[in-house]
C-alpha positions in Angstrom: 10.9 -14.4 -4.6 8.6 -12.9 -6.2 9.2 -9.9 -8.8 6.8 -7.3 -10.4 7.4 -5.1 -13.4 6.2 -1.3 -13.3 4.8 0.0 -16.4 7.8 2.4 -16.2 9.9 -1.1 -16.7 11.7 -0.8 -13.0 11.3 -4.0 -11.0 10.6 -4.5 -7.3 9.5 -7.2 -5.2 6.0 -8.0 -4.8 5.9 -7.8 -0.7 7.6 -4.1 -0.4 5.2 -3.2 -3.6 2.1 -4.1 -1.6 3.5 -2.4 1.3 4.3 1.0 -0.7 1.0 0.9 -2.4 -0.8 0.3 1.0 0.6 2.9 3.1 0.1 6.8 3.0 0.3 9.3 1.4 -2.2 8.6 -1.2 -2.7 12.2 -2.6 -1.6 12.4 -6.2 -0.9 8.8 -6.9 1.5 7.0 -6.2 5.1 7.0 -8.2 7.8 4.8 -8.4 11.0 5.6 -5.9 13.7 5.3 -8.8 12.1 7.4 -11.6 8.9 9.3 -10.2 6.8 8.3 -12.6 2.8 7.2 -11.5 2.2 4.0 -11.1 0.0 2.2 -12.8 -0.9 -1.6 -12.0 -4.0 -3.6 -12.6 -3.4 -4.9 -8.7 -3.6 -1.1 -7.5 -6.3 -0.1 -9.8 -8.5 2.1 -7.2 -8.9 5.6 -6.3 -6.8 7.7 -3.7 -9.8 8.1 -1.4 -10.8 4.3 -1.4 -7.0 3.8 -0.8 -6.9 6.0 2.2 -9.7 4.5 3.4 -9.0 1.1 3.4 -6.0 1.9 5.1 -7.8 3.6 8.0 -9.8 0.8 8.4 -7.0 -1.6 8.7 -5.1 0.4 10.9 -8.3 0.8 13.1 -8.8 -3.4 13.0 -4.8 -3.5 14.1 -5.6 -1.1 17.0 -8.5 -2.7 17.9 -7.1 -6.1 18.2 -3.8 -4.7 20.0 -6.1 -3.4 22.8 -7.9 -6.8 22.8 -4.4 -8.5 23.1 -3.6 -6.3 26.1 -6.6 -6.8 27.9 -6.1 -10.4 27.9 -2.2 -9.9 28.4 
């Protein structure tokens, strides 16, 4: 398991970090769910616009590939 350390000091592991940080809302930053303050990583180091748009293009690829599956299902 591995564990990552905010910069506010609370501790969460790595996978439902990278989930969080990858999944709207992006407006404002993000914060941390046990004290609110914004969080700052050198692994989420971009902007809210590049975030929101990375995550519309992966949920575009993940639709795209779900219709592929179904035609072929």
């Amino acid at each position: 398991m591995h564990v990552e350390r905010l910069y506010c000091g609370h501790l969460f592991h790595l996978q439902c970090l990278v989930t969080f940080m990858k999944t709207p809302p992006f407006h404002g930053g993000k914060k941390c769910p046990t004290c609110g303050q914004r969080i700052y990583h050198e692994k989420w180091g971009v902007s809210d616009k590049l975030a929101e748009e990375r995550w519309a293009h992966q949920q575009a690829r993940a639709r795209e590939l779900a219709e592929v599956e179904d035609f072929f299902n």
